[in-house]
C-alpha positions as CSV (number, residue, x, y, z in Angstrom):
1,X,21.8,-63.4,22.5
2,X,21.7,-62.2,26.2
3,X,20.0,-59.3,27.2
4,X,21.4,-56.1,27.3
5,X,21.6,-53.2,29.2
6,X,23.0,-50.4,26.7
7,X,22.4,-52.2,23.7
8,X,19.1,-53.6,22.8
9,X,18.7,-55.7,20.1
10,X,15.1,-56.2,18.4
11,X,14.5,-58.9,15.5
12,X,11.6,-57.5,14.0
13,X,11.7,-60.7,11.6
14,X,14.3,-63.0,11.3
15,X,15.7,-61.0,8.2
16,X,15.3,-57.1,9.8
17,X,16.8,-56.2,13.2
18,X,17.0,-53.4,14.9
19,X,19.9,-52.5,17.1
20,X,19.6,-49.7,19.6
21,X,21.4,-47.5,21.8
22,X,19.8,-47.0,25.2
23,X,22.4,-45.6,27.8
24,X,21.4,-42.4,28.9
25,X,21.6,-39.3,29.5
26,X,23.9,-39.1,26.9
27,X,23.9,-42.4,24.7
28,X,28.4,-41.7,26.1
29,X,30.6,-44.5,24.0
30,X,31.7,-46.1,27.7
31,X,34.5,-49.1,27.3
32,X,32.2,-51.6,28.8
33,X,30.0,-50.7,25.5
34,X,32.7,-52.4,22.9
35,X,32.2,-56.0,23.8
36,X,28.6,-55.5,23.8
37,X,29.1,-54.2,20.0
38,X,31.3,-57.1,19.1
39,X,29.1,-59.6,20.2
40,X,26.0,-57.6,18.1
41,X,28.5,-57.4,14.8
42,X,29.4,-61.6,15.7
43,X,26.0,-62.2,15.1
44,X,25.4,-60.1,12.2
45,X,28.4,-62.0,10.9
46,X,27.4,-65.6,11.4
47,X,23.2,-66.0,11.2
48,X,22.6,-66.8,7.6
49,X,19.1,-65.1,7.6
50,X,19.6,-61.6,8.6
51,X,19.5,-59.3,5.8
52,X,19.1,-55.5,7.4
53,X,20.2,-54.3,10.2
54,X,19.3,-50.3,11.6
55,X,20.8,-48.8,14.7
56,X,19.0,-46.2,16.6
57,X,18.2,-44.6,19.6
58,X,16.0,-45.0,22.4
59,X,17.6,-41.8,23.8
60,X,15.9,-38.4,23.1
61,X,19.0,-35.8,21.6
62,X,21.8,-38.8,21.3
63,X,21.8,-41.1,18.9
64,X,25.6,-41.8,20.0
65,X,28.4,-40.0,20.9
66,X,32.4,-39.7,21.7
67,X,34.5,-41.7,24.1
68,X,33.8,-41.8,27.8
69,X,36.8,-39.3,28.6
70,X,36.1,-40.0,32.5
71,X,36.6,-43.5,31.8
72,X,40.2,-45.4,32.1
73,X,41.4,-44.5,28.5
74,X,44.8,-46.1,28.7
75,X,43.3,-49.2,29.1
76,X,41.0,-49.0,25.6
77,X,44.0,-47.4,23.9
78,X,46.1,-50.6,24.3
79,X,43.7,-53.3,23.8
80,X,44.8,-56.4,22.1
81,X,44.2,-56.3,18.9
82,X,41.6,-58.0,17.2
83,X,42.2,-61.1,14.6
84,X,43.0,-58.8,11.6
85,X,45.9,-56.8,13.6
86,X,43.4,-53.6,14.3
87,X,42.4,-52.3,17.6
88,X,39.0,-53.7,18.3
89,X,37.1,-50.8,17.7
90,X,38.4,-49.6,14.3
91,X,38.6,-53.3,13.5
92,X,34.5,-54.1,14.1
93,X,33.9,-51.1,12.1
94,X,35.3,-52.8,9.0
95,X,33.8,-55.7,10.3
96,X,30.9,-54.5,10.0
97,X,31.0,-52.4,6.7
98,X,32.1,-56.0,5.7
99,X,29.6,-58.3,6.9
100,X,26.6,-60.1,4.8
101,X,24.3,-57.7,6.1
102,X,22.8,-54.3,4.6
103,X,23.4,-51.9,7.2
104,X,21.6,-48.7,8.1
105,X,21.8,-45.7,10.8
106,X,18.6,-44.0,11.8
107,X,20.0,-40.8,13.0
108,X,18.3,-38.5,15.5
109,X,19.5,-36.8,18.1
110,X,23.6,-36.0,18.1
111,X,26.3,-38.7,16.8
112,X,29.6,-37.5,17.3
113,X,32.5,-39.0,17.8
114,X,32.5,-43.0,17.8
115,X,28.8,-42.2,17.3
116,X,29.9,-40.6,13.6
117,X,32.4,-43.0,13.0
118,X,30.0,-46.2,13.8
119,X,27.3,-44.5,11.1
120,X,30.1,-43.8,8.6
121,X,30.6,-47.5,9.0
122,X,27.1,-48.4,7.9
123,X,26.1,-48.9,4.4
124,X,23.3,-45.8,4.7
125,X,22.9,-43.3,6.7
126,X,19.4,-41.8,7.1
127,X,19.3,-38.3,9.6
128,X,16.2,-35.9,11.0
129,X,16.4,-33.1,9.5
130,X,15.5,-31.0,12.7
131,X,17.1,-33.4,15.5
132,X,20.3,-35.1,14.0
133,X,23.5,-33.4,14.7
134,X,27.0,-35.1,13.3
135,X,30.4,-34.5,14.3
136,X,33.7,-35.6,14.2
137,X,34.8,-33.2,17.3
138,X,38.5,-34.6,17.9
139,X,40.5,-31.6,16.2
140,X,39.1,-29.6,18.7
141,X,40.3,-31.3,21.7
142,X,43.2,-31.7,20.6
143,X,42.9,-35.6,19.3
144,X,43.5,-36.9,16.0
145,X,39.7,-39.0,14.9
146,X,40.7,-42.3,15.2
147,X,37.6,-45.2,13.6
148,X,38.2,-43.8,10.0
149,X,36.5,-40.7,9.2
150,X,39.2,-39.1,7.4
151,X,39.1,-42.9,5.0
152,X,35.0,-42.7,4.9
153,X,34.6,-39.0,4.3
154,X,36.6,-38.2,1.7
155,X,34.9,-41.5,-0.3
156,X,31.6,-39.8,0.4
157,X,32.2,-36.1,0.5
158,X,35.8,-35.3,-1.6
159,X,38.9,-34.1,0.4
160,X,37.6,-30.3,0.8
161,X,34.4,-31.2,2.8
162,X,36.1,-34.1,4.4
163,X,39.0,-31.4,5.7
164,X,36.5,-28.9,6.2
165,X,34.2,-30.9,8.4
166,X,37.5,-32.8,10.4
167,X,39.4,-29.8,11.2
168,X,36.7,-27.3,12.1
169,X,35.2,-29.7,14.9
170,X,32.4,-28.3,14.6
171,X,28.5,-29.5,15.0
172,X,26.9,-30.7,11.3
173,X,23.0,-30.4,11.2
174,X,20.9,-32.6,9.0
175,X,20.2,-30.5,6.3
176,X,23.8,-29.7,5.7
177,X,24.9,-33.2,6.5
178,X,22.1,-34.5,3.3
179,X,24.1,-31.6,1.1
180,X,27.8,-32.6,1.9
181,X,27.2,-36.6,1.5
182,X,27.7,-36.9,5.0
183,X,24.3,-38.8,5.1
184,X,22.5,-40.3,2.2
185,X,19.8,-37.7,3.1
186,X,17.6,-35.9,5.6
187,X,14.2,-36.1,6.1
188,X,11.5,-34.6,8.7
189,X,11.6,-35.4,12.0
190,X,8.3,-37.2,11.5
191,X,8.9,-39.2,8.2
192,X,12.4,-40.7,9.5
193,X,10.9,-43.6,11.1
194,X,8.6,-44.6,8.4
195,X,11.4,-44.1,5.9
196,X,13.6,-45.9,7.4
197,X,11.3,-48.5,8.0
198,X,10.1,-49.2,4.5
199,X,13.5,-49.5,2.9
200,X,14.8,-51.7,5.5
201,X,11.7,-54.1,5.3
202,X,12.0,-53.6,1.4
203,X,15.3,-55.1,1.2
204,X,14.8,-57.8,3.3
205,X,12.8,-59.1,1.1
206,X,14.7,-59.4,-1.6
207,X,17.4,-62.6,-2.0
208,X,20.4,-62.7,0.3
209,X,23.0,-64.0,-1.9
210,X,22.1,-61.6,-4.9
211,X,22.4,-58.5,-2.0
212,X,25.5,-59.5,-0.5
213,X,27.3,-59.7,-4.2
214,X,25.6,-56.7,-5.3
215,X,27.2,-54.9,-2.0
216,X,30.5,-57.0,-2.4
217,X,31.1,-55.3,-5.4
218,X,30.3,-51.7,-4.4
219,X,32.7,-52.2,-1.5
220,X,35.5,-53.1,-4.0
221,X,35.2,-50.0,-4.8
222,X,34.3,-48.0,-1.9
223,X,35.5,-49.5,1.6
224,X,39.0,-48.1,2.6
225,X,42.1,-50.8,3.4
226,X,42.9,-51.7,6.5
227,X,46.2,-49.9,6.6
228,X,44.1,-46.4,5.9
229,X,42.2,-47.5,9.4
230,X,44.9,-48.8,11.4
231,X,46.7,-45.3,10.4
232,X,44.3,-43.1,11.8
233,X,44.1,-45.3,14.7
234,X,47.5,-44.7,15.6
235,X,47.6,-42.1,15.3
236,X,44.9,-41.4,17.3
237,X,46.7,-43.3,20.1
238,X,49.8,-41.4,19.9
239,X,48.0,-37.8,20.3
240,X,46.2,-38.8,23.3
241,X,49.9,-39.0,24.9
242,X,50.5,-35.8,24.2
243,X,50.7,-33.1,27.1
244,X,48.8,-30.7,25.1
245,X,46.1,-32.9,24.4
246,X,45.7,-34.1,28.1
247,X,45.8,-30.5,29.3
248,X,42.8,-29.8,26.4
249,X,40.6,-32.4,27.7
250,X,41.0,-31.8,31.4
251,X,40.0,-28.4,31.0
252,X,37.4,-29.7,28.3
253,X,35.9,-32.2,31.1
254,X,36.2,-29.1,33.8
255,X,34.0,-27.1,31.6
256,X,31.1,-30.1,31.4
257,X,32.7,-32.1,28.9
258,X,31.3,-35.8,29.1
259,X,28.2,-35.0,31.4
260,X,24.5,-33.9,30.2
261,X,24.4,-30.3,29.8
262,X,25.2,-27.2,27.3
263,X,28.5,-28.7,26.6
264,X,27.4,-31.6,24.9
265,X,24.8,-30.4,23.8
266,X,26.7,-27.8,21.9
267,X,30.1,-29.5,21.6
268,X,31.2,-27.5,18.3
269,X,31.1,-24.4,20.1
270,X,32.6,-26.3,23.5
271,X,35.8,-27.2,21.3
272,X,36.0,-24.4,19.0
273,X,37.3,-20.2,19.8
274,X,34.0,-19.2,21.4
275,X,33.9,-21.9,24.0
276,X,37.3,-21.2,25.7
């Protein structure tokens, strides 16, 4: 695979890899970003002896967050759509919560956004108890979430929590994120690492074919249908054409919205009553 320059990926061993962000200052979701993604999930697809796969952060505070806002939107939103019929980037999240690979997000540092939505797609989702911060921030600017989290949390969390953390906007810390499912838990800051690194290296060690039908099965009963994705995309797409919505962000990007400061570093109360 060809180096890259916002996505790095590491084979630790030919069965663990390590995929991680590295675009700073903000570890920002830009468009240029999704082919880079595809290719990374292509591979995870097609080499028969990967087993594990983490994502993480070489970006201190981000692990990954929302949509480039200052970026060309109109040309993401109408992308053609991938082989299943989805837009590419809800489609290589099932693509990868399908593919013959154990997947796992290290979380430190803030993943809202795409940056939620990408762990949600990952079979775990391990979080620093003093540095990880998760949102899905849309409902405050005005946008409907569109990779899935409404599908994903309600699976993991039930449909008060999952309302409760969609509709207030508002910033999730680790400790509350282990407590509401959000994450599978929380752990220091220090022991995340060595964690994370243990289970992955444990499970790659184990037989491919007997994990990839053990995790078939638990997605038969877990993964959301396509038709639950593709709705929330659309509907995604249709509120960013709303007035309103523009109007929100502009004054969302006026106030430092999509640049490294206070408002990304405190997005919940950028979108919500006290930031306006």
């Amino acid at each position: 695979m060809k180096e890259q320059t916002q996505i790095r990926v590491t084979k630790r061993s030919p069965e663990y890899w390590r995929v991680t962000f590295d675009h700073p200052p903000l570890n920002i979701f830009g468009p240029e970003m999704l082919p880079q993604v595809n290719e990374i999930i292509t591979a995870l697809e097609t080499d028969e002896h990967v087993k594990v796969v983490v994502f993480d952060s070489a970006v201190e505070g981000f692990f990954l967050i929302h949509l480039d806002f200052l970026a060309n939107l109109d040309d993401l939103a109408h992308l053609s759509p991938g082989p299943t019929g989805l837009h590419p980037w809800p489609e290589m999240l099932m693509r990868l919560s399908r593919a013959p690979v154990v997947s796992i997000a290290s979380i430190r540092g803030r993943a809202t956004g795409m940056g939620s939505e990408l762990a949600l797609a990952c079979d775990m989702r391990f979080a620093s108890r003093e540095k990880a911060v998760l949102s899905q921030f849309e409902v405050g600017a005005g946008l409907v979430p569109g990779g899935g989290p409404m599908a994903q949390l309600t699976r993991l969390m039930g449909r008060g929590r999952a309302l409760e953390v969609i509709l207030s906007a508002d910033d999730i810390p680790g400790d509350l994120a282990e407590l509401y499912g959000y994450v599978n838990r929380s752990l220091p800051d220090a022991d995340l690492d060595g964690f994370v690194e243990a289970l992955a290296t444990r499970i790659a060690s184990f037989d491919k074919r007997t994990i990839m039908d053990t995790r078939r099965l638990v997605n038969v009963a877990g993964l959301p249908s396509d038709i639950e994705i593709e709705s929330g995309w659309n509907a995604c797409v249709a509120s960013m054409a709303r007035p309103a919505t523009q109007e929100r962000i502009k004054e969302l990007i006026g106030r430092g919205f999509c640049k490294p400061g206070d408002a990304e570093t405190r997005l919940g109360d950028l979108v919500g009553p006290y930031g306006r």
